[in-house]
C-alpha positions as CSV (number, residue, x, y, z in Angstrom):
1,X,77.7,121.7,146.2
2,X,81.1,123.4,145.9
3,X,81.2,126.5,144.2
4,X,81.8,125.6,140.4
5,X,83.6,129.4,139.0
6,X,86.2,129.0,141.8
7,X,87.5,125.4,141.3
8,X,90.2,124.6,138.9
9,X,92.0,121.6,137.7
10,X,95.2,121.8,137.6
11,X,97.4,119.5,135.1
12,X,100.1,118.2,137.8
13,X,102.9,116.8,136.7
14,X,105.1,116.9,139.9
15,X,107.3,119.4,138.3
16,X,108.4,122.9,139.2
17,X,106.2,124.8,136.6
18,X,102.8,122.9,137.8
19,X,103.8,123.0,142.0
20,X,103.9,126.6,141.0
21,X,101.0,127.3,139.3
22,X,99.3,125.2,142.2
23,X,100.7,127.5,144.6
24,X,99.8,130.8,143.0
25,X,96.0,129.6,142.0
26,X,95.7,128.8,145.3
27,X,97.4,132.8,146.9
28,X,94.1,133.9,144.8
29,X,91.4,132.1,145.9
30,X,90.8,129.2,144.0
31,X,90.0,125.7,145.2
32,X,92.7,123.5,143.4
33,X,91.5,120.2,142.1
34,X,94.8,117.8,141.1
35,X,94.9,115.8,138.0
36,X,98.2,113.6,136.9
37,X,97.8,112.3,133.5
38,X,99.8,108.8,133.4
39,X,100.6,108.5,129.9
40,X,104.1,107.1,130.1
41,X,106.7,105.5,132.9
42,X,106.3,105.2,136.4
43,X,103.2,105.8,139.0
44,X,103.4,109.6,139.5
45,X,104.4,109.2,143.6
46,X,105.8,113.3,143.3
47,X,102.8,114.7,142.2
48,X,100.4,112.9,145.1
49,X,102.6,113.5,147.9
50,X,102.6,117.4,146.3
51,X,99.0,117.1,146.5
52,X,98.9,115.8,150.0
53,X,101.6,118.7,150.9
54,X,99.3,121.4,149.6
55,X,96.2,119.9,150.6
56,X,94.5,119.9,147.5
57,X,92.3,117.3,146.1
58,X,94.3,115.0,143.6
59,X,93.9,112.3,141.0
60,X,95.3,110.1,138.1
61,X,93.9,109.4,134.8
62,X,95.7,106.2,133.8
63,X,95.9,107.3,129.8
64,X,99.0,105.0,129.0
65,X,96.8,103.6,126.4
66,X,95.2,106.0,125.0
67,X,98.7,108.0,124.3
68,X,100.1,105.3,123.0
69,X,97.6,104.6,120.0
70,X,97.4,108.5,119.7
71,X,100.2,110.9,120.5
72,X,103.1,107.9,119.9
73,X,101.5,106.4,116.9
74,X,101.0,109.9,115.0
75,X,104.9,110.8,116.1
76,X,106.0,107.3,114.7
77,X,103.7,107.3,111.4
78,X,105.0,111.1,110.5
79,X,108.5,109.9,110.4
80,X,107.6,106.9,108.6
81,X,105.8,109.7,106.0
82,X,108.4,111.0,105.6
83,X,107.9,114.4,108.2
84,X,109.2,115.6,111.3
85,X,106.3,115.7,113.7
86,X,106.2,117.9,116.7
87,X,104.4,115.8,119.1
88,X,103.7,118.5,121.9
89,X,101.7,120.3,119.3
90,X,99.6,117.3,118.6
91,X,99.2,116.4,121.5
92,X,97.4,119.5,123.4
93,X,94.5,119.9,121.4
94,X,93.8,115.9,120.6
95,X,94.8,114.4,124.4
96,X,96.1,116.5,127.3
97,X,93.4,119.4,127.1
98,X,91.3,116.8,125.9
99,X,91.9,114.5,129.1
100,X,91.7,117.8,131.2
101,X,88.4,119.0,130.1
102,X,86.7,115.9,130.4
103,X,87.7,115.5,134.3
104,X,87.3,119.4,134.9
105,X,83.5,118.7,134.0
106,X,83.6,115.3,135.6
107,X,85.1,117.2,139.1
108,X,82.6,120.4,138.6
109,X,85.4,122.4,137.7
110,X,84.9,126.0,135.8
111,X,89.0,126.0,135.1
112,X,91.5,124.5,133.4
113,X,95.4,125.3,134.2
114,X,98.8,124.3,133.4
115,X,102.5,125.2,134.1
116,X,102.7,126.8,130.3
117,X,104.6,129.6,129.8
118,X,102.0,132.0,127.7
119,X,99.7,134.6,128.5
120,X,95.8,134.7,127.2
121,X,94.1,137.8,126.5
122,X,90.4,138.9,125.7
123,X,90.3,140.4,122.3
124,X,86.8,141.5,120.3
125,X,85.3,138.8,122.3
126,X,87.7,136.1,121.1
127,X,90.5,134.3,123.5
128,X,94.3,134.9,122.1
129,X,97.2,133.1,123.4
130,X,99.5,135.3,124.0
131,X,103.4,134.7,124.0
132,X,105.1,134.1,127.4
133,X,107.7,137.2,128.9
134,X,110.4,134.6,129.4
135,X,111.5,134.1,125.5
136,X,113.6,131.4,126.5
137,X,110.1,129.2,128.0
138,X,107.7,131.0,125.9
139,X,105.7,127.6,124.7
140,X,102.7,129.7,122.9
141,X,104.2,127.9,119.6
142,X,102.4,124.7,120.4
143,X,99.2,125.8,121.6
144,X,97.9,127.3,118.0
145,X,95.6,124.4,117.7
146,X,93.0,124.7,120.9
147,X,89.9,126.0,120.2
148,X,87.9,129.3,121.9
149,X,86.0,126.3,123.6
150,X,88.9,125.1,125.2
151,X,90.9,128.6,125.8
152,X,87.9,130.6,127.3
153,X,88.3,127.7,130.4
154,X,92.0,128.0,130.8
155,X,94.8,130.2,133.0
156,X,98.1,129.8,132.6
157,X,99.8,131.5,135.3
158,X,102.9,131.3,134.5
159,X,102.8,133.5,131.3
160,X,104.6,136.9,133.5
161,X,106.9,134.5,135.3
162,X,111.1,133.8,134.1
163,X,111.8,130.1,135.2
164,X,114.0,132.2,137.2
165,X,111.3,134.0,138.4
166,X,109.3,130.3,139.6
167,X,112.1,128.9,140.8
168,X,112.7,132.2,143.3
169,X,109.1,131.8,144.2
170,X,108.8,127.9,145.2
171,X,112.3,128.7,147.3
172,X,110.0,131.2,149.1
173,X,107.0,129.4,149.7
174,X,109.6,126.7,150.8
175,X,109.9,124.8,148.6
176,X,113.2,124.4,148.1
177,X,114.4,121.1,146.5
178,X,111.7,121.2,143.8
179,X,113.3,125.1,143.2
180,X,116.6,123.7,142.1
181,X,115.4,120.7,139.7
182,X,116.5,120.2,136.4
183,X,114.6,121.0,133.7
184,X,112.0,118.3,132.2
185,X,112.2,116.5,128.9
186,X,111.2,118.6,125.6
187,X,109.3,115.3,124.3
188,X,108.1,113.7,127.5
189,X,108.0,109.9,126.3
190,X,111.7,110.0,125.1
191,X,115.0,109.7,126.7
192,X,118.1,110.3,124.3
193,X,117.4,110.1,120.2
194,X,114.3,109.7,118.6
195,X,115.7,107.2,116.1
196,X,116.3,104.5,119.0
197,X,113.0,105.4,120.2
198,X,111.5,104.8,116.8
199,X,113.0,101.5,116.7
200,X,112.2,100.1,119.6
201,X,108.3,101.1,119.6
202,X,108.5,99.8,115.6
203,X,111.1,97.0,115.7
204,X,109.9,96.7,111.6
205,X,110.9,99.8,110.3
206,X,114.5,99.0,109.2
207,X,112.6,96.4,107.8
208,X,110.4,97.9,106.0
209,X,112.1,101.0,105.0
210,X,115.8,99.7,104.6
211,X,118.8,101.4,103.3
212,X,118.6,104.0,100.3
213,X,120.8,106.6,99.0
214,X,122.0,109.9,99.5
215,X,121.4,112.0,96.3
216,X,122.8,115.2,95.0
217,X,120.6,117.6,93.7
218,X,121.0,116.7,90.5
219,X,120.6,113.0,91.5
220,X,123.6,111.7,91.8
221,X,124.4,108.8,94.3
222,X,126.7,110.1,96.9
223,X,126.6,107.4,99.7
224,X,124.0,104.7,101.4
225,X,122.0,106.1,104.3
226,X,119.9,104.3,107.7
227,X,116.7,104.9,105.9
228,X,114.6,108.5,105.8
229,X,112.6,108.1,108.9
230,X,116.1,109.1,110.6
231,X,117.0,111.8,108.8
232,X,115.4,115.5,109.0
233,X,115.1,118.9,106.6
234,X,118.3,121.4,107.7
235,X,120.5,118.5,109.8
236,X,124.5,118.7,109.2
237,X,125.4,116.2,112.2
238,X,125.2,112.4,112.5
239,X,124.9,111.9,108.3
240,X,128.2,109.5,108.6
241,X,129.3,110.5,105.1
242,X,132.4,112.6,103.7
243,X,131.7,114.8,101.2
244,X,135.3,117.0,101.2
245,X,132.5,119.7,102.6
246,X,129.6,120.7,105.0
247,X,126.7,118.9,103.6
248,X,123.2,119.4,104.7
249,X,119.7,117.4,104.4
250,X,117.8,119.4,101.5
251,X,114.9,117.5,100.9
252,X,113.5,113.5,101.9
253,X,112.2,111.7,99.4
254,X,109.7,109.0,101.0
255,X,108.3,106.7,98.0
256,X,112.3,106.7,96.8
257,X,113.9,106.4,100.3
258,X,116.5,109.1,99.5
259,X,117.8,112.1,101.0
260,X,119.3,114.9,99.1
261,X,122.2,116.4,100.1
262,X,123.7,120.0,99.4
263,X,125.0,123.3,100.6
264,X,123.5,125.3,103.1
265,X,122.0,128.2,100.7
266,X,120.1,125.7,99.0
267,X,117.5,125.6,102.4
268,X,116.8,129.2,101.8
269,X,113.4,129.8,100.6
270,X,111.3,132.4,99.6
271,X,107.8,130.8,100.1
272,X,106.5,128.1,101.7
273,X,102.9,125.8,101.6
274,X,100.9,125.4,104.9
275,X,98.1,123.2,105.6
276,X,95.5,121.8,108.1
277,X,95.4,125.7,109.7
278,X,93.5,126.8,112.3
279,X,93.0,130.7,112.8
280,X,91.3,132.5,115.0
281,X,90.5,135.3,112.9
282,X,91.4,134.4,109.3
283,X,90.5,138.2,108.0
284,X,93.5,139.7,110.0
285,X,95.5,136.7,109.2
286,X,95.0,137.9,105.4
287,X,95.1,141.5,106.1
288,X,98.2,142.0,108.9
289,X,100.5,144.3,108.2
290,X,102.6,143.2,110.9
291,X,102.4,139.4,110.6
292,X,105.1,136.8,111.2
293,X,105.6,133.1,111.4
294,X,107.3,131.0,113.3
295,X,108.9,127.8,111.3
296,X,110.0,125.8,114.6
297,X,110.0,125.9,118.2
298,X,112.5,129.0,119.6
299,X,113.2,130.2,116.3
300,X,113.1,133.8,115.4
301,X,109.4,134.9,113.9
302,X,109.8,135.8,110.0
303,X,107.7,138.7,108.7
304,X,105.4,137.5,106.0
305,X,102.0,137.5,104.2
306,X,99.6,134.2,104.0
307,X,97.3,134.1,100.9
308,X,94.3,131.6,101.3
309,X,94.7,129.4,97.5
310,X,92.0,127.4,95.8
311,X,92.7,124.0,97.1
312,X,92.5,125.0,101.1
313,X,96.0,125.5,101.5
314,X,98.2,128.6,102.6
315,X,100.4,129.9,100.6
316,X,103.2,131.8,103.3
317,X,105.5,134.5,101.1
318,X,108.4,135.4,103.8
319,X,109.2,138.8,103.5
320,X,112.8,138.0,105.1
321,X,115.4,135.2,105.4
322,X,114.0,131.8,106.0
323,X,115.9,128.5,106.0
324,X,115.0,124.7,106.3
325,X,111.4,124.8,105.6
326,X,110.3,121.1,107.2
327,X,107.0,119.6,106.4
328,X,105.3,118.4,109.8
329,X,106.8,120.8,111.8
330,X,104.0,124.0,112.9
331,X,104.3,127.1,111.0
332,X,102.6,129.4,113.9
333,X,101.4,133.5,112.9
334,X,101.4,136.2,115.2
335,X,101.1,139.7,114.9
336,X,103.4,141.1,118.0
337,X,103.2,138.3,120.9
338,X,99.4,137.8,119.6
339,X,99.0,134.2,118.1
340,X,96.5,134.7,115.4
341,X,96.5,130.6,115.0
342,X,98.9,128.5,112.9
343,X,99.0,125.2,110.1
344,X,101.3,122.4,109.8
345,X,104.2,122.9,107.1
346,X,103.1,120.7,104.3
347,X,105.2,119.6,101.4
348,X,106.5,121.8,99.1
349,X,106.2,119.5,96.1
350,X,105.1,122.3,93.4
351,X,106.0,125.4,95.7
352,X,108.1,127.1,92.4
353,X,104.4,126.5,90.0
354,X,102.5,128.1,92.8
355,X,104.5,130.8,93.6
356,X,104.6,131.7,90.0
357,X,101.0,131.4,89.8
358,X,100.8,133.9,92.8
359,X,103.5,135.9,91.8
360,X,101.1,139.3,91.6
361,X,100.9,138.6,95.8
């Protein structure tokens, strides 16, 4: 039997980031195993002949199915709620490292790796993702929900590495063409906007949600809108209504299909309500004197302090400037480039009532 602690399946997309991590598992020893997870499109052609170039074992897990009644239908039923779903961050705990552990076992694989760019680091016995050195690529923002069981089987090579960095390295090892391709897609199952997307996966939407209004704060009717599902917390661009000023979308109002409207410094906020978390040590979480949270992919971490309230959620006082708070959207802690876990944004019905009931915090 081959030995088990020095195979590990790599997640192959065909792309630059996972030819790379192939390449540099395979400078230290390992015995590469393949996998190419089929979940939208085409047959992946790129990553086999990859495979066959390296001369590493290589398979594909047909999962069109399964990702469309999981990962598509969440990203399509959060918009229809009313919430702007990041889908990468559902999507690695619930099917890719799902899908990857289940043929790492199946293949007698001890590893699991990918092309992301984070680091992971041994800490009191617990496995921390760690943010990547490339702040542009860094991608440890949607990892915050896979568990120790999963994280104490993974390497992520790629975590020291610029994309400048892996591009300069496939050029060496000769591998020039893949070097100089464009980047991939941010959501992988959608080209151009979401909202056609939406529409043509659920041709019934317009139908079922239909026109509404655009309201003032005070509830005045300023203009017709689309419908909610194509509308999200903080956008300017694409409303298709004059105002005489800059107007931006302050809050969306499902059961009423409207979307309130106002100035920018009416996003600010001083709080915020988190739910759903998972952390890897909720005691430091608590306790951090150096804790921040990120609000969105690539934004700027916001010094803060979580307080764990009656009914399960977390209650997030930012302890700087924070704008467009957006319920579905990952609000991920770390202490330094530490991720101490995360929690998705929830609503912020009530958020004035419990921040006056924690106003001592």
């Amino acid at each position: 039997m081959k030995e088990r602690n020095k195979r590990v399946l790599v997640g192959m997309s065909g792309g630059i980031d996972s030819t790379a991590t192939c390449l540099m598992l395979q400078e230290q020893g390992y015995e590469i195993v393949g996998v190419t997870m089929r979940v939208w499109g085409d047959e992946p052609k790129e990553a086999r002949e990859l495979a066959d170039r390296m001369g590493i074992e290589h398979y594909v897990a047909d999962e069109r199915t399964t990702f469309k009644n999981s990962v598509v239908k969440n990203f399509i039923d959060e918009y229809r709620n009313g919430r702007t779903p990041n889908p990468c961050v559902m999507c690695n705990p619930l099917f890719k490292f799902r899908v990857l552990t289940e043929w790492a076992d199946k293949l007698n694989c001890e590893w699991i790796a990918t092309g992301h760019y984070s680091r992971l680091e041994w800490i009191d016995g617990k496995r921390y993702i760690i943010a990547g050195d490339d702040e542009k690529k860094d991608q440890s923002y949607f990892l915050w929900r896979l568990g120790q069981d999963v994280l104490k089987r993974c390497i992520f090579p790629l975590g020291d590495y610029t994309k400048l960095k892996v591009r300069e390295y496939l050029l060496e090892k000769g591998y020039e063409a893949k070097s100089k391709e464009g980047e991939s897609m941010e959501v992988c199952f959608i080209k151009g906007d979401y909202r056609d997307f939406l529409r043509e996966q659920y041709p019934q939407l317009d139908e079922e949600v239909g026109a509404g209004w655009f309201v003032s704060p005070q509830g005045v009717k300023l203009g017709q809108h689309k419908g909610f599902p194509y509308y999200t917390i903080g956008q300017r661009k694409g409303l298709e209504i004059a105002l005489g000023k800059p107007a931006y979308v302050l809050k969306i109002n499902p059961e009423k299909n409207t979307v309130i409207l106002g100035d920018a410094d009416k996003l600010k906020a001083d709080y915020m309500l988190a739910e759903q978390d998972i952390l890897v040590d909720e005691k430091e979480v608590m306790t951090c004197e150096n804790l921040s949270v990120r609000i969105r992919y690539r934004s700027t971490p916001i010094p803060c302090r979580v307080k764990r309230l009656v009914d399960g959620r977390l209650f997030v006082k930012f302890l700087d400037e924070a704008s467009a708070i957006t319920p579905g959207q990952s609000a991920v802690f770390y202490t330094g480039k530490r991720v101490l876990g995360g929690a998705y944004i929830a609503s912020q019905k009530g958020i004035g009532l419990v921040a006056i009931e924690n106003s001592d915090f």
